[in-house]
N, C-alpha and C positions, 0 to 999 in steps of 0.2 A: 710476695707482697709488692715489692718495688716494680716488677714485670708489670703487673695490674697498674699499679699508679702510673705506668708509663705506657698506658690502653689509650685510644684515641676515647673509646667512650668514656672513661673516669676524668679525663683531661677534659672532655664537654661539659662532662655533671661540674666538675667543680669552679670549671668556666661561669656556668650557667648558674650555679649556686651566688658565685663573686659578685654576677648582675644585680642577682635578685637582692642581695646584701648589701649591694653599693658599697662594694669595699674602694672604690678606687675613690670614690664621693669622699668615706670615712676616711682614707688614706690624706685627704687635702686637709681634712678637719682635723688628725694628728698631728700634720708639721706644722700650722699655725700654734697647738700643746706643747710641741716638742721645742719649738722656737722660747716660748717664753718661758720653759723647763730647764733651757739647756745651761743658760747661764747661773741660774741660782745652785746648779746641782755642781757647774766648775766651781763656784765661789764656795760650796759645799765642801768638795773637795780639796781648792788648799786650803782651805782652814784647817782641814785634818791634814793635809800634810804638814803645817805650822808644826804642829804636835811632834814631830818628829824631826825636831830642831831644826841640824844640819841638814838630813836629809833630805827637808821638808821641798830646799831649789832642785838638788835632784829629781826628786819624784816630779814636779812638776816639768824637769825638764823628759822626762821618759813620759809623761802624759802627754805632752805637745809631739813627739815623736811618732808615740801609735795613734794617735788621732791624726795625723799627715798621713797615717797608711791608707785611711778609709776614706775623710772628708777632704772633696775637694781642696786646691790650694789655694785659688783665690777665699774662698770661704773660711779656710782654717784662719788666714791672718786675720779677716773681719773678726774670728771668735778670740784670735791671740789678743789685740789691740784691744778690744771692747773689755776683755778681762784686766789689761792693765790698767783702762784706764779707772774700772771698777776698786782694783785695788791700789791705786794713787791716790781717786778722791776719798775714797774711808778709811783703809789706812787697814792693814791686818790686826787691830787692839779691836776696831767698829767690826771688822770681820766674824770676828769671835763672837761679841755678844749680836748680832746679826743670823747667828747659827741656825736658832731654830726658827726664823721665818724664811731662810734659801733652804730648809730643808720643806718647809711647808709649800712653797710655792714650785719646787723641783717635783715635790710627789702633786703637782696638780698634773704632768705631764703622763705619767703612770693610771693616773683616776683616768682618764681620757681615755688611754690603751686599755684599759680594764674595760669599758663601756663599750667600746667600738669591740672587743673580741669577743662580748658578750652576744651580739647581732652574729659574730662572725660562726659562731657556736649554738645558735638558736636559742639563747637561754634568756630569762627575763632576770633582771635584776630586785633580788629581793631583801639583801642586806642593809642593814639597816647602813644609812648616810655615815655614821661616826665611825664604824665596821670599814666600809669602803676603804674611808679616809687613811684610817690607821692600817690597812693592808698594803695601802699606797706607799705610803711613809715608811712603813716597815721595807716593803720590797725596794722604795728608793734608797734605803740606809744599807740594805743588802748587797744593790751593785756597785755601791760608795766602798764597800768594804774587799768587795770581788776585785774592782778597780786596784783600791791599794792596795791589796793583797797580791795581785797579778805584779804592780810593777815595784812591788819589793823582793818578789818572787827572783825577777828580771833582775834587777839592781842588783841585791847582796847573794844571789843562787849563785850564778858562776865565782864570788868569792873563797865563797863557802865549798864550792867542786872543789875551786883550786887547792884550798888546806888539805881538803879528803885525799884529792887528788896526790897532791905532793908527797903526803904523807906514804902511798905507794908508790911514788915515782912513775906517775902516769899521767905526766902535766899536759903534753903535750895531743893525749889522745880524748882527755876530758874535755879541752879547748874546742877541740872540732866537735867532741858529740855535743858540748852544751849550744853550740851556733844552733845546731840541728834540733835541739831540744826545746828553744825557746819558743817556737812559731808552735808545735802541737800544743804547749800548755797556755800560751794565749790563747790557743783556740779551744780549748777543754773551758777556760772561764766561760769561752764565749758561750756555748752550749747550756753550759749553768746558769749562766744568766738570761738565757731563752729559759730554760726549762722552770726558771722561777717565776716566769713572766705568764708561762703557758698554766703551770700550775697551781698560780696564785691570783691573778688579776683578775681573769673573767669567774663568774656564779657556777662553779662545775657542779656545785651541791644543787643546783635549782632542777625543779623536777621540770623534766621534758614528756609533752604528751602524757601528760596525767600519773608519771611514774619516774622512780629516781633513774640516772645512768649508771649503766651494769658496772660491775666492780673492772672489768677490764679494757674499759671505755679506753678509746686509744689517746683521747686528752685527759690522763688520769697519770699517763707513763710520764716520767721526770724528762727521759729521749724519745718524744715521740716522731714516727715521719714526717710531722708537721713543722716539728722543732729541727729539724735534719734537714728540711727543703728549704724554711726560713734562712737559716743560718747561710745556707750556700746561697743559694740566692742572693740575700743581702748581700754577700761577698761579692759574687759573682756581678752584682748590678752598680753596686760602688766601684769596683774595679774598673768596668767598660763606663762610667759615666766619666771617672777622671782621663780615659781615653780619651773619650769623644772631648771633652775638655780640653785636652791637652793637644789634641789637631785642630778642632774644631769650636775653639772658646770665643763665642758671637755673640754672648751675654752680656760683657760692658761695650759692647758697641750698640747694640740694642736699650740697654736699661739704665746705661755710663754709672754714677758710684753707687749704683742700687744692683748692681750686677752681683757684686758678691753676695750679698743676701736674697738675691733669686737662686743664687745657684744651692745655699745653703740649705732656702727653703724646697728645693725640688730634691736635693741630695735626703731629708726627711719624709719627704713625700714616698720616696723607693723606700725608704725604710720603714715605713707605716705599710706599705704595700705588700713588703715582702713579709711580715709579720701576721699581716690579717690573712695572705693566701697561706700561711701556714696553718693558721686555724678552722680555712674552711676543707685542704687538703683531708687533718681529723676529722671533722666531720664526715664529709663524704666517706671516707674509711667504714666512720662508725657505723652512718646509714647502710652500706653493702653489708657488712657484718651482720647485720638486725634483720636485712632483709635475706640473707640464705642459713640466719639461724632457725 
């Protein structure tokens, strides 16, 4: 399968698919969603980590940490800054009852991504508006949970090795496997939270060409190839941008203190990109499949 998606012909179809979709169009139309998602889904965030008392500066300080891995650095401090000073002027008591309109205004970010995948995936949307909303909201409460789940995981796991650990007297070799152990399970969330996105967002139930999609539609699987290219890609294009950034950062001399919020908003823009070429990836899958079944 992977041979074939690595054909010069499948790589044209699904080129040519991206055109016809205007994924790169919809790609501009998600980081302007994602922009005004991103913050209500942090403020989201620590509030629930509030809840977890002590813990709650920890986690926010392991949040600030893998988000430096991904998003540029000039960028990250515009989103550090803009968060404090969100929680200076309301104060974490305003945070709390605040709750459920940053979760409403987070999942408009996700509604966005649902619609532009729906194009991506040929499908019409036929759910009803309240449906959408609440699939939104659900999935944005999901990776809220992925999130805190991941870096509690990170925080008290190597604690927790250490006790199991000790208890066999094997301190010292838990140490090294859990370094080693932490990056596959951030990146097992990350996959989860594609395959949630993939599986949940866009209309898979809507009938294509006059007939449902066959039970083993390849946007149907939790891992699909689509969700597999996304995923590295995204990596793969956040990585080489904080390169190019980082030799080549011509943004505040260009745009001067709008700089970081261009770079933030083109760092969204890969990532709406990489996301939508995973869903036309499926597609095209699917169509070869239909066509030599």
């Amino acid at each position: 399968m992977f041979r074939r998606m690595l054909s010069k012909d499948f790589l044209a179809r699904v080129w040519a698919r991206a055109n016809e979709d205007d994924v790169f169009g919809r790609s501009a139309q998600l980081s302007y969603y994602f922009l005004l998602a991103l913050f209500p889904l942090l403020v989201f965030l620590i509030t629930l980590f509030g809840y977890f008392a002590g813990t709650g500066t920890q986690l926010q300080h392991k949040l600030t940490t893998y988000l430096g891995s991904v998003v540029p650095g000039s960028a990250l401090q515009l989103v550090i800054s803009t968060i404090q000073e969100v929680i200076a002027t309301r104060g974490t008591g305003k945070l709390s009852f605040g709750l459920i309109a940053a979760l409403w205004a987070a999942s408009s970010g996700m509604n966005a991504l649902g619609d532009a995948l729906n194009a991506a995936y040929d499908v019409r949307e036929t759910r009803s508006w309240w449906k959408v909303r609440l699939i939104s909201v659900a999935l944005t409460v999901a990776l809220a949970v992925l999130i805190v789940s991941a870096l509690l995981i990170v925080l008290y796991g190597g604690r927790f090795g250490e006790f199991v650990a000790g208890s066999i007297h094997e301190e010292n070799a838990f140490s090294i496997t859990w370094k080693i152990l932490q990056w596959p399970i951030a990146l097992a969330f990350t996959f989860l939270a594609f395959g949630l996105i993939y599986h949940f967002a866009p209309n898979l139930a809507a009938r294509r060409h006059g007939r449902r999609l066959p039970a083993g539609d390849y946007r149907r699987r939790w891992v699909s190839p689509g969700v597999l290219v996304a995923v590295v890609l995204w990596m793969l294009v956040s990585l080489a941008f904080r390169l190019y950034l980082h030799f080549f950062n011509s943004y505040s001399a260009t745009y001067g203190s709008l700089g970081a919020l261009i770079i933030l908003m083109l760092w969204f823009y890969l990532t709406g990109a990489a996301i939508l070429l995973g869903g036309e990836i499926n597609c095209e899958l699917e169509s070869r499949s239909e066509s030599s079944a």
